[in-house]
TORRODREN-567910 format. One record per residue: x negated, y, z of N, C-alpha, C, O in turn; residue number from 1. Coordinates in Angstrom, 3 decimals. Each point is the difference from the previous one (the first is absolute). Last residue first. Layout:
# residues N
+----------+----------+----------+----------+----------+----------+----------+----------+----------+----------+----------+----------+-----+
|   n_east |  n_north |     n_up |  ca_east | ca_north |    ca_up |   c_east |  c_north |     c_up |   o_east |  o_north |     o_up | num |
+----------+----------+----------+----------+----------+----------+----------+----------+----------+----------+----------+----------+-----+
|        X |        Y |        Z |        X |        Y |        Z |        X |        Y |        Z |        X |        Y |        Z | NUM |
...
+----------+----------+----------+----------+----------+----------+----------+----------+----------+----------+----------+----------+-----+
This chain:
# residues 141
+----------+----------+----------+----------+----------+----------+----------+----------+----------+----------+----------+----------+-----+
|   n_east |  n_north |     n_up |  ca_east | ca_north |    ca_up |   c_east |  c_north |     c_up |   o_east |  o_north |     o_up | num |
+----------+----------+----------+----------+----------+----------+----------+----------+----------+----------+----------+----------+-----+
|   15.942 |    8.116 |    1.354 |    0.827 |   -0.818 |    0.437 |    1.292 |    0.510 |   -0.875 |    1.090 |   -0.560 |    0.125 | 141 |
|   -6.882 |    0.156 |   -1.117 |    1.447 |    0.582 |    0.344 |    0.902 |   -0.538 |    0.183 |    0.080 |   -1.140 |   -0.457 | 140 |
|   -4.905 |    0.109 |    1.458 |    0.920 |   -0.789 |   -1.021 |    1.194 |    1.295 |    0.614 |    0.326 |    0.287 |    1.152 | 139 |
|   -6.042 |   -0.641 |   -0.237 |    1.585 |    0.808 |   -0.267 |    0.667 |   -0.071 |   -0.681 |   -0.145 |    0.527 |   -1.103 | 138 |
|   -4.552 |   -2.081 |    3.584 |    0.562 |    0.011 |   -0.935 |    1.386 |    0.123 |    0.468 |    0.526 |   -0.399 |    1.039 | 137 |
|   -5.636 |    1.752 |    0.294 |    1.350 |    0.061 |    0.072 |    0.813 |   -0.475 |   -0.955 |   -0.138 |    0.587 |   -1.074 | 136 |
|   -5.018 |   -1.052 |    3.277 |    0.384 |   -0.352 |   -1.110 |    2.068 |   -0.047 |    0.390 |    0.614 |   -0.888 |    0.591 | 135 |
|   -6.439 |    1.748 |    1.668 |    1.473 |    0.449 |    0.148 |    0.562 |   -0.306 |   -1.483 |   -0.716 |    0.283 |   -0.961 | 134 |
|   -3.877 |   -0.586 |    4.528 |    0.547 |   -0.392 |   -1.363 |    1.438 |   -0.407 |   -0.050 |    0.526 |   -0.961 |    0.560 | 133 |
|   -5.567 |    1.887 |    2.229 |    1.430 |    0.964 |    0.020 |    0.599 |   -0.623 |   -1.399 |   -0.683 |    0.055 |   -1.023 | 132 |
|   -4.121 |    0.204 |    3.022 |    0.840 |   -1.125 |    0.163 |    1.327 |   -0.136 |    0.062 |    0.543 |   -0.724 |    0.834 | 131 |
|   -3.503 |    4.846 |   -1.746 |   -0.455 |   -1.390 |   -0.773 |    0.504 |   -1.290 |    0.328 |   -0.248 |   -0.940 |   -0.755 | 130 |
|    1.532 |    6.375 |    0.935 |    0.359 |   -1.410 |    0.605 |   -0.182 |   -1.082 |   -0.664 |    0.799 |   -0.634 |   -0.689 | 129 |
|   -1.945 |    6.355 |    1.928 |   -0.197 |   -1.179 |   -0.435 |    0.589 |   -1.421 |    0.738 |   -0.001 |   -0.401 |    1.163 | 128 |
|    1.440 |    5.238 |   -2.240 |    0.008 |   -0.425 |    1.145 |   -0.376 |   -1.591 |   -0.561 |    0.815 |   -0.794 |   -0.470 | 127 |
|   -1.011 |    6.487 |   -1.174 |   -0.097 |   -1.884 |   -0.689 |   -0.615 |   -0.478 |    1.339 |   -1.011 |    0.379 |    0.592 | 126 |
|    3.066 |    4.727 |   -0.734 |   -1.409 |   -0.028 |    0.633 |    0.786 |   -2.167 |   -0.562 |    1.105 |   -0.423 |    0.342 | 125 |
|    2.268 |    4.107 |   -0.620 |   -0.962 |   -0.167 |   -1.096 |   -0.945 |   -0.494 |    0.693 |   -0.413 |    1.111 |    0.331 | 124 |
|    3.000 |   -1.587 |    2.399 |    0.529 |    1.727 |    0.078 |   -1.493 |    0.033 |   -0.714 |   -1.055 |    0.368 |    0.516 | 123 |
|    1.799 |   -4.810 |   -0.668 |    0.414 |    0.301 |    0.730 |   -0.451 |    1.572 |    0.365 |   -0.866 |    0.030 |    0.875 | 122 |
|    0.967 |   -4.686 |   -4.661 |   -0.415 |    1.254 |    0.830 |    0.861 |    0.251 |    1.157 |    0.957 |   -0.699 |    0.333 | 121 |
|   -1.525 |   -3.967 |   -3.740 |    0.612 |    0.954 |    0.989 |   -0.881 |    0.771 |    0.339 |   -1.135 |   -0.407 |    0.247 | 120 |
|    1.458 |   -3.108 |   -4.641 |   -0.258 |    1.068 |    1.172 |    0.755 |    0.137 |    0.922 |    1.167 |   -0.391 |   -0.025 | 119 |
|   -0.352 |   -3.441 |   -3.293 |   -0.556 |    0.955 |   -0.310 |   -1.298 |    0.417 |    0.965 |   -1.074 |   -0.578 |    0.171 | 118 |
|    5.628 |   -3.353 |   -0.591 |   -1.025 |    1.333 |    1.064 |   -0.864 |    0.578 |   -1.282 |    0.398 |   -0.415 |   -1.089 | 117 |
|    3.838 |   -1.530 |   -1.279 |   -1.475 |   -1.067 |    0.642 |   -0.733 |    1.515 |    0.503 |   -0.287 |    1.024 |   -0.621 | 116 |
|    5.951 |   -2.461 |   -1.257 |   -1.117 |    0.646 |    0.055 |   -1.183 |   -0.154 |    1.079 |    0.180 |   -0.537 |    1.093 | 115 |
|    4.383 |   -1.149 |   -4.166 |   -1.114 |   -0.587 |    1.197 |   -1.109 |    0.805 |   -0.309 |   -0.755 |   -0.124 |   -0.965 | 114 |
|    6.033 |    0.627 |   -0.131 |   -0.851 |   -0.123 |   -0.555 |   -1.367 |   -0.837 |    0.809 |    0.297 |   -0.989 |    0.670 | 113 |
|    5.101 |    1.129 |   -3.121 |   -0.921 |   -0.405 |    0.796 |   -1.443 |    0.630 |   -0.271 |   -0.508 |    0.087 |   -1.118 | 112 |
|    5.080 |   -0.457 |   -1.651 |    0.568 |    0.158 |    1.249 |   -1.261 |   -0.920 |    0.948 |    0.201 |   -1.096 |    0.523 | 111 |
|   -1.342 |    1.922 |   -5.173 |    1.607 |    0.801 |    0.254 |    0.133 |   -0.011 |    1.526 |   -0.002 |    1.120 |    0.512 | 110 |
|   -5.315 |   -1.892 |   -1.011 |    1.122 |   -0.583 |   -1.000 |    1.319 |    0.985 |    0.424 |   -0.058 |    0.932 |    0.803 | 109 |
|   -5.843 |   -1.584 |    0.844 |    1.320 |    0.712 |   -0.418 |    0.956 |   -0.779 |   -0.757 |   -0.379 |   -0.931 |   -0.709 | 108 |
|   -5.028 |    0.735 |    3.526 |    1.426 |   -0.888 |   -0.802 |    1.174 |    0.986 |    0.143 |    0.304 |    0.531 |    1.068 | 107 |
|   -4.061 |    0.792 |    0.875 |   -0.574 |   -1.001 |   -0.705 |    0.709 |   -0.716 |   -0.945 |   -0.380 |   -0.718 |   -0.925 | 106 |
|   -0.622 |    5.839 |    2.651 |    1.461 |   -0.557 |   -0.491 |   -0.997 |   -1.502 |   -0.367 |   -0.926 |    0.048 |   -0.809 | 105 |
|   -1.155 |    3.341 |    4.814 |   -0.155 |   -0.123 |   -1.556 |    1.206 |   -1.175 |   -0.101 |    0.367 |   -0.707 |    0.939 | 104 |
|   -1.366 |    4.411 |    2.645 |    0.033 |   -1.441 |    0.328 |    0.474 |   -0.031 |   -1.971 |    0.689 |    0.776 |   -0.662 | 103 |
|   -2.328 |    2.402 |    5.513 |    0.040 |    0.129 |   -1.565 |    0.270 |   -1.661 |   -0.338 |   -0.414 |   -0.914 |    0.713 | 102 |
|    1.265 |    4.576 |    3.620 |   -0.550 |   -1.108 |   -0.473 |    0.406 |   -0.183 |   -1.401 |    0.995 |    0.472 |   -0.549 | 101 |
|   -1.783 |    3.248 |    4.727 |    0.254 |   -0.086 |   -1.491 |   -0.213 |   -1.348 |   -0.350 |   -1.174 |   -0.346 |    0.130 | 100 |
|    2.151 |    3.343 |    4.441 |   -0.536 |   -1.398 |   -0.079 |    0.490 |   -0.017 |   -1.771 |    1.181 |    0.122 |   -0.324 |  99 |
|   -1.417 |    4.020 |    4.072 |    0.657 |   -0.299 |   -1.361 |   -1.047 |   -1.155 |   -0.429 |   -1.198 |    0.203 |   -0.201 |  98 |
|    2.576 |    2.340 |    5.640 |   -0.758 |   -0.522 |   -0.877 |    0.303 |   -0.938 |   -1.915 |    0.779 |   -0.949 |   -0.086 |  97 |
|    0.237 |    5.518 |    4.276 |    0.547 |   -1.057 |   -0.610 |   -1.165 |   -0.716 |   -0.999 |   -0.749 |    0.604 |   -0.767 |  96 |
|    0.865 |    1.913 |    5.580 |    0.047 |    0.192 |   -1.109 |    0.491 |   -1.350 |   -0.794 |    0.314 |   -1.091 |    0.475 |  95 |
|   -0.692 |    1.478 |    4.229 |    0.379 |    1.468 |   -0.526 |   -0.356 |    0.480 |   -1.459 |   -0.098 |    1.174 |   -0.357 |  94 |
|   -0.483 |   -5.847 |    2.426 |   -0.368 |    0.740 |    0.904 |   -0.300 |    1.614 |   -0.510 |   -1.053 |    0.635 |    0.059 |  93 |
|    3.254 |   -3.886 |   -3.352 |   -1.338 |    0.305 |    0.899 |   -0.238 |    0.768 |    0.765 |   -0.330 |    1.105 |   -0.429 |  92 |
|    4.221 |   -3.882 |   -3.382 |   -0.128 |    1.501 |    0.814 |   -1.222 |   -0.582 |    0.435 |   -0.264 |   -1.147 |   -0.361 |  91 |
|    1.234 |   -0.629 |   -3.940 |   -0.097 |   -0.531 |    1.110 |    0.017 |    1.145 |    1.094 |   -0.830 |    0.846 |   -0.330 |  90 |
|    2.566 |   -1.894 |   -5.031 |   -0.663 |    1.165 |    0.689 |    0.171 |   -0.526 |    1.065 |    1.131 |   -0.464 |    0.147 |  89 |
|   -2.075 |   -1.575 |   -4.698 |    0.821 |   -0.141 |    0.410 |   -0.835 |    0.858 |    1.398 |   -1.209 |    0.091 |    0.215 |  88 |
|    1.337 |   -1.165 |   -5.907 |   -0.700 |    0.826 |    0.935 |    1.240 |    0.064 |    1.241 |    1.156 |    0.354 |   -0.233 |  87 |
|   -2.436 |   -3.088 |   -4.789 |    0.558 |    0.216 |    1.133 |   -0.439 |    0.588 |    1.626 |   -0.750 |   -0.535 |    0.817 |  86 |
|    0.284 |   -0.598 |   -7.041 |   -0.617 |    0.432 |    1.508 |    0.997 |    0.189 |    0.801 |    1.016 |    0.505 |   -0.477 |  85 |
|   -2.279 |   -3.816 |   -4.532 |    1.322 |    0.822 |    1.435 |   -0.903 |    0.658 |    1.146 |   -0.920 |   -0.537 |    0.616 |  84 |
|   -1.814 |    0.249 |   -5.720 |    0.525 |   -1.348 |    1.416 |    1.478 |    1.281 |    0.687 |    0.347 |    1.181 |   -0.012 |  83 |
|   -3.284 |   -0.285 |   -4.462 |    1.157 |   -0.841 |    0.260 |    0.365 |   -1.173 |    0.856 |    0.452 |   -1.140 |   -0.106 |  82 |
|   -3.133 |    5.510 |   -1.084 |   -0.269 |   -1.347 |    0.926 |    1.024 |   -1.147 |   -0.549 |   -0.197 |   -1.175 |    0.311 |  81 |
|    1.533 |    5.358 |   -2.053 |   -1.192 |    0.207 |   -0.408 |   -0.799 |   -1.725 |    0.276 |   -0.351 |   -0.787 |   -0.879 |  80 |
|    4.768 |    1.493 |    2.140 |   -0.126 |   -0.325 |   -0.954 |   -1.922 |    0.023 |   -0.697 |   -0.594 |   -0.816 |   -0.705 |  79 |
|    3.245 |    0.423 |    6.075 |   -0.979 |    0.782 |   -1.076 |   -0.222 |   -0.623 |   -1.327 |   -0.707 |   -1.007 |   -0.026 |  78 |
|    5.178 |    1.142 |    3.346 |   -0.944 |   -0.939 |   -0.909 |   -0.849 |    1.062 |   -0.758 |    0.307 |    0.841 |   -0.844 |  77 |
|    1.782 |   -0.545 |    6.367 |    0.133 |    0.454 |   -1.837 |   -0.485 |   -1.287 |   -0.943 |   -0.334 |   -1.121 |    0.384 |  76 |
|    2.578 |    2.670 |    5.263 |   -0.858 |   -1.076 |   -0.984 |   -0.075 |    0.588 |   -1.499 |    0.907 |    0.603 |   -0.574 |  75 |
|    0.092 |    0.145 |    6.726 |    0.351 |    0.362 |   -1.713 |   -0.612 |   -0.767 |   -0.902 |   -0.781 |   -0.867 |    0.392 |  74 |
|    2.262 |   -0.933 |    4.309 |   -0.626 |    0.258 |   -0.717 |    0.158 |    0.133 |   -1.102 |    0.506 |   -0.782 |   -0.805 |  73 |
|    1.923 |   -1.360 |    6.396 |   -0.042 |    1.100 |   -1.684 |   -1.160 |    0.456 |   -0.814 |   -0.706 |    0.471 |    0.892 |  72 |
|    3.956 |   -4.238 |    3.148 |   -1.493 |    0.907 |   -0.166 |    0.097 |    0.650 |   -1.591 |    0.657 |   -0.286 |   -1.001 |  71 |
|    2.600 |   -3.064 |    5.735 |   -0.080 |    0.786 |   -1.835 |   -1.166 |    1.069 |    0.112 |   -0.279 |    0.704 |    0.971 |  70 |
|    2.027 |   -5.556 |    1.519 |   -0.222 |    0.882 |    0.234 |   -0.435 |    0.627 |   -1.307 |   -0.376 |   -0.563 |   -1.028 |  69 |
|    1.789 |   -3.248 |    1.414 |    1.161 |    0.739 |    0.286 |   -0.544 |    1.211 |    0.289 |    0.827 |    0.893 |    0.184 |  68 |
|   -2.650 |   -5.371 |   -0.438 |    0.831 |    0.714 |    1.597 |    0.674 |    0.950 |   -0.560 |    1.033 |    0.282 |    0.608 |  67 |
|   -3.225 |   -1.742 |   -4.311 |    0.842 |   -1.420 |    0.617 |    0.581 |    0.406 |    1.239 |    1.131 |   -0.382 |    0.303 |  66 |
|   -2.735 |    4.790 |   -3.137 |   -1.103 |   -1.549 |   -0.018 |    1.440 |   -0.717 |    1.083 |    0.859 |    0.627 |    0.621 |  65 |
|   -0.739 |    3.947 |   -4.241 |    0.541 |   -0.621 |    1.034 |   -0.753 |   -1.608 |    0.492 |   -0.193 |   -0.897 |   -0.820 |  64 |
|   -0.836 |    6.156 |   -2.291 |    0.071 |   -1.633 |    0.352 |    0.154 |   -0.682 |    1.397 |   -0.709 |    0.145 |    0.996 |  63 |
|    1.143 |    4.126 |   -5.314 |    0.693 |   -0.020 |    1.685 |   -0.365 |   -1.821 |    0.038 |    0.574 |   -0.883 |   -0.639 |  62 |
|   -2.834 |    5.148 |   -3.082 |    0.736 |   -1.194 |    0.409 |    0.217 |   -0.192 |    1.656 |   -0.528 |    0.579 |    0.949 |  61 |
|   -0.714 |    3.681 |   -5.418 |   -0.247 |   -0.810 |    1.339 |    0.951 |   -1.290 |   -0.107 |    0.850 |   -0.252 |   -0.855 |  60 |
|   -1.245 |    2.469 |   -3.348 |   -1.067 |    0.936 |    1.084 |   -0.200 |   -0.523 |    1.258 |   -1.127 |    0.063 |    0.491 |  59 |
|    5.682 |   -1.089 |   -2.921 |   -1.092 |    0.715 |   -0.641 |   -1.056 |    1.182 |    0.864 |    0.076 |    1.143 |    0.450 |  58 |
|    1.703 |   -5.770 |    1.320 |    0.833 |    0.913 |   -0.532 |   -1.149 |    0.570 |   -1.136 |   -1.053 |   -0.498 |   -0.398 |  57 |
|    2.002 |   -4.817 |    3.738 |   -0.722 |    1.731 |   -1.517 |    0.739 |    0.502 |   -0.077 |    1.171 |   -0.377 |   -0.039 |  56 |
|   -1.017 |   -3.402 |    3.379 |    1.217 |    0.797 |   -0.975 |   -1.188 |    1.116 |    0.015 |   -0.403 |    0.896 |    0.741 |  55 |
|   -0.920 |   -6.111 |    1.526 |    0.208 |    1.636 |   -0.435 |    0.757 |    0.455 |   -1.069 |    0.296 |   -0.684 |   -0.979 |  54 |
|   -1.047 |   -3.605 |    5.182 |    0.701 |    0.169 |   -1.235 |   -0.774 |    1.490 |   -0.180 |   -0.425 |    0.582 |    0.998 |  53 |
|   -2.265 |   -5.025 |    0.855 |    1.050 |    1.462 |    0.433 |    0.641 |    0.446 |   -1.409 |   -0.317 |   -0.303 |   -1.150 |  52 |
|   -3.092 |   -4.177 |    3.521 |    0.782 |    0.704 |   -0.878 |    0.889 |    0.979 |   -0.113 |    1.041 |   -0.327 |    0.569 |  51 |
|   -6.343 |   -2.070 |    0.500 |    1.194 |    0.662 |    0.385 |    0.787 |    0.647 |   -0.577 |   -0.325 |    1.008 |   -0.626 |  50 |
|   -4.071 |   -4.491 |    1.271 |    1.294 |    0.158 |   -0.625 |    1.085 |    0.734 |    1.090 |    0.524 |   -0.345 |    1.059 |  49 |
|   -6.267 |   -0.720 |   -0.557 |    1.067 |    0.147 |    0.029 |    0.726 |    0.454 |   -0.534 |   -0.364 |    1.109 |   -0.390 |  48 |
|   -4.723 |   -3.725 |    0.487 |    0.932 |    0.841 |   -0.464 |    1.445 |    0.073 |    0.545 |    0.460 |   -1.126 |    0.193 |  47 |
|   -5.615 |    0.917 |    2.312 |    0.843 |   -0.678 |   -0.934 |    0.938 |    1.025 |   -0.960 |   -0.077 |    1.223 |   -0.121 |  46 |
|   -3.929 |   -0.665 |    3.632 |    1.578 |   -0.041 |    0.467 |    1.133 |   -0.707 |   -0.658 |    1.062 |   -0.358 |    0.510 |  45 |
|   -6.109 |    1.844 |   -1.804 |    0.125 |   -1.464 |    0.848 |    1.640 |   -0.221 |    0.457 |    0.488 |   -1.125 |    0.115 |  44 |
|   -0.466 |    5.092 |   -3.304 |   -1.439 |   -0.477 |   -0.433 |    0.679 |   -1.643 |    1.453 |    1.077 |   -0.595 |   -0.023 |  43 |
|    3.084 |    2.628 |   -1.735 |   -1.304 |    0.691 |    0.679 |   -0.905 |   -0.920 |    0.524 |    0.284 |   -0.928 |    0.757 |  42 |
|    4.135 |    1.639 |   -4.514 |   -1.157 |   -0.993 |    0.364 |   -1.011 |    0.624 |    1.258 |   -0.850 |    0.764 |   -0.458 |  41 |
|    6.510 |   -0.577 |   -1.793 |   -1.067 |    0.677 |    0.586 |   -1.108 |   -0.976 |    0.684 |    0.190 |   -0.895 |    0.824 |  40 |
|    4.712 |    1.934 |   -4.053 |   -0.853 |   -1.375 |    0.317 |   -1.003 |    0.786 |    0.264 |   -0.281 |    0.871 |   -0.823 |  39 |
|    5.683 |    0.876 |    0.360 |   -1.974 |    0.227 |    0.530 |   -0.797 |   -1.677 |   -0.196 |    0.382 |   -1.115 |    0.355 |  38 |
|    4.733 |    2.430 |   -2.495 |   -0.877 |   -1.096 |    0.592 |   -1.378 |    0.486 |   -0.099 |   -0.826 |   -0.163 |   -0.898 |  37 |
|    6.214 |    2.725 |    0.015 |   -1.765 |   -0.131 |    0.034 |   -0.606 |   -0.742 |    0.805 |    0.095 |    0.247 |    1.203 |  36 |
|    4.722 |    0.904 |   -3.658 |    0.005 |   -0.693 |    1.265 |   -2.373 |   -0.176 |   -0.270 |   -0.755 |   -0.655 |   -0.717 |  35 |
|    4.385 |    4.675 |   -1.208 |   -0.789 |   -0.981 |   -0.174 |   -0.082 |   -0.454 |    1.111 |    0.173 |    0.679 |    1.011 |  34 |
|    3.133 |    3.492 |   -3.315 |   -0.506 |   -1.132 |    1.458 |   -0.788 |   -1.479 |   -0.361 |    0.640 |   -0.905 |   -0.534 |  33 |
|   -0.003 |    6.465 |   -2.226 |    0.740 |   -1.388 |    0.258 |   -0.697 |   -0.508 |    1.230 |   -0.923 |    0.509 |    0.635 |  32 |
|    0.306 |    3.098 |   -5.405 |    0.138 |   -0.280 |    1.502 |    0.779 |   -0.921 |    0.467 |    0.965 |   -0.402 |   -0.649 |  31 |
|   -3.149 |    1.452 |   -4.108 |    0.953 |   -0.999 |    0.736 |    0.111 |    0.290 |    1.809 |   -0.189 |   -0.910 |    0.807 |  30 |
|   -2.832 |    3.078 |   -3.898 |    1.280 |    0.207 |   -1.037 |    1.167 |   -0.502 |    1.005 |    1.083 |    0.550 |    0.193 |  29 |
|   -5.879 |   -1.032 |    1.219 |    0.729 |    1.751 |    0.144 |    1.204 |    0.066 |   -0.400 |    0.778 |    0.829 |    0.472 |  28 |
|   -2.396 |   -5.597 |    0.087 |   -0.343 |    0.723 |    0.758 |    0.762 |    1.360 |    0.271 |    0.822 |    0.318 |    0.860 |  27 |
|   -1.260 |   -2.695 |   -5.023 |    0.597 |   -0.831 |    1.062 |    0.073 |    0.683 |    1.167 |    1.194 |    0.247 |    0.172 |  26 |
|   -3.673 |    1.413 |   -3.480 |    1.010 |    0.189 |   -0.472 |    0.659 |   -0.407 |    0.616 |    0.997 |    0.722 |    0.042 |  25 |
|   -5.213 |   -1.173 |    0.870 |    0.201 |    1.283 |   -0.460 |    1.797 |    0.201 |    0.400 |    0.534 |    0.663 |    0.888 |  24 |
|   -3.210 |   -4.838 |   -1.669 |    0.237 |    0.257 |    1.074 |    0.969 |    1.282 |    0.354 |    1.025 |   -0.070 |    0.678 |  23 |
|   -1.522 |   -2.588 |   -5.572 |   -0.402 |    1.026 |    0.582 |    0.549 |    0.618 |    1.537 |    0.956 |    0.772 |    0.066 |  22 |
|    0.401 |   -4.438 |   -3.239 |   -0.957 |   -0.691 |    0.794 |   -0.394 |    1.453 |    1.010 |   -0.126 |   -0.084 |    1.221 |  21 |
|    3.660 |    0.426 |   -4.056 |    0.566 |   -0.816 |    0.837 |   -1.130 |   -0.634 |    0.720 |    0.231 |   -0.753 |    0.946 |  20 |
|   -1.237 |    4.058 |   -4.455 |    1.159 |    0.667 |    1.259 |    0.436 |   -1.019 |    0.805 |    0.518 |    0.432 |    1.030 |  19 |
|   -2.902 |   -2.566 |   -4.426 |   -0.472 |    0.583 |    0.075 |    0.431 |    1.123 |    1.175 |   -0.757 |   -0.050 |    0.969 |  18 |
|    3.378 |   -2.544 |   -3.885 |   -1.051 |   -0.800 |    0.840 |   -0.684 |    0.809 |    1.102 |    0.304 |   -0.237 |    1.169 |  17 |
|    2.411 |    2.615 |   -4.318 |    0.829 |   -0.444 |    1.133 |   -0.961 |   -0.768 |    0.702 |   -0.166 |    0.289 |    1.185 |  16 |
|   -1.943 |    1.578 |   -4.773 |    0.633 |    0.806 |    1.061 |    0.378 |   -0.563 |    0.901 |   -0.562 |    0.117 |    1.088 |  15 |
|   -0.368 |   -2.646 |   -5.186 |   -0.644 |   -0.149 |    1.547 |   -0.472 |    1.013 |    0.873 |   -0.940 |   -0.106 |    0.789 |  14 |
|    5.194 |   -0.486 |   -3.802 |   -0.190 |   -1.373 |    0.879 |   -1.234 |    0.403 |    0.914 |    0.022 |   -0.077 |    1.229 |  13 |
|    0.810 |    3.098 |   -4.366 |    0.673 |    0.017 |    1.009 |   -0.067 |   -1.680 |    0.854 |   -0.014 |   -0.261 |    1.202 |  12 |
|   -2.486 |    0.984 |   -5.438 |   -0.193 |    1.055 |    1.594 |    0.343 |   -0.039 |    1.342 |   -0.606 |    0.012 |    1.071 |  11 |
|    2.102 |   -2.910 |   -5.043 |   -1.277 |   -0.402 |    0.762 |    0.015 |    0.723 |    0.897 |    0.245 |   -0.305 |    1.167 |  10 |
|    2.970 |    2.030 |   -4.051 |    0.186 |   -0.989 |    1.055 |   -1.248 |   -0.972 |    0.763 |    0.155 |   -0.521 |    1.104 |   9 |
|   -1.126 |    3.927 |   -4.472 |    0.707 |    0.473 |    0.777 |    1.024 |   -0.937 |    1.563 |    0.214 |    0.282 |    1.179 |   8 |
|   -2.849 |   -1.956 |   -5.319 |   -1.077 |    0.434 |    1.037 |    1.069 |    0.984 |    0.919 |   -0.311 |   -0.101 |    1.187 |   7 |
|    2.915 |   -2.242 |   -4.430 |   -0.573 |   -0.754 |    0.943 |   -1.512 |    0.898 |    0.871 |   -0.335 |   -0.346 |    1.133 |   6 |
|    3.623 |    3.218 |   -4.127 |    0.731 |   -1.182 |    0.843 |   -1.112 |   -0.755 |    1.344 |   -0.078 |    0.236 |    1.206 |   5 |
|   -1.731 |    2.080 |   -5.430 |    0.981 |    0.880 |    0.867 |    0.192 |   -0.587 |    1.491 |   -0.625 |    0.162 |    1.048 |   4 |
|   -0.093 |   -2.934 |   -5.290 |   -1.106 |    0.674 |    0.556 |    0.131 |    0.755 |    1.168 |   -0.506 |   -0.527 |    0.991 |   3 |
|    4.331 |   -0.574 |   -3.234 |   -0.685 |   -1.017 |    0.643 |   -1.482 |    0.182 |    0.823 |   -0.297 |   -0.281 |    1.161 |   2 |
|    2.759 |    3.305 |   -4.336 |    0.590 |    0.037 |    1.320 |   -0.591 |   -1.081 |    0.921 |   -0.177 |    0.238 |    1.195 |   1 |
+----------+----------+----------+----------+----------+----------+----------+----------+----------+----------+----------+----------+-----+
């Protein structure tokens, strides 16, 4: 029975580790309200801090910035990639435009994550930004 016993409780210990680092699971499993800190670099302009709250759902999010004013974007986790995409819709002079940004998990834990720019497209066509550098981190509330 001993035998039995301890690799069976190993497992589970690093299941649980393991579901508690996985972005995946925080995210889709957990909907909820995070308070999100932009830290944003542009090339001679410097860097700026901005903080807004968001509430995930499954598939999209609602983010609110310091005035109060409110904006929206669906979101997945490409498991294949395993970055977050987020695709957010701008109207245009009679059409609509679909801005994709991709942003990889640098740090995860239970209640946080910090994810790091990637990409951005825009109605699929890679909108280069060599002086562009974006880093979110998201402490739930």
């Amino acid at each position: 029975m001993k035998t039995f016993v301890k690799p069976l409780v190993v497992g589970l210990a690093i299941a649980f580790i393991i579901s508690c680092n996985n972005p995946h699971n925080i995210l889709i499993s957990k909907n909820g309200t995070w308070t999100a800190t932009y830290e944003t670099t542009i090339g001679s302009f410097g860097t700026f801090t901005d903080v807004k709250t968001i509430t995930f759902y499954e598939g999209s999010a609602t983010v609110v910035d310091t005035a109060g004013v409110k904006s929206s974007f669906n979101w997945y986790y490409d498991k294949k990639g395993g970055k977050i995409v987020t695709n957010s819709y701008l109207p245009a002079f009679g059409h609509t435009d679909v801005y994709t940004t991709k942003y990889s998990i640098s740090e995860s834990s239970a209640n946080s994550e910090k994810w790091t720019y990637e990409s951005l497209s825009k109605n699929d066509s890679t909108i280069t930004t060599t002086d562009y550098s974006q880093t979110i981190s998201l402490v739930r509330k």
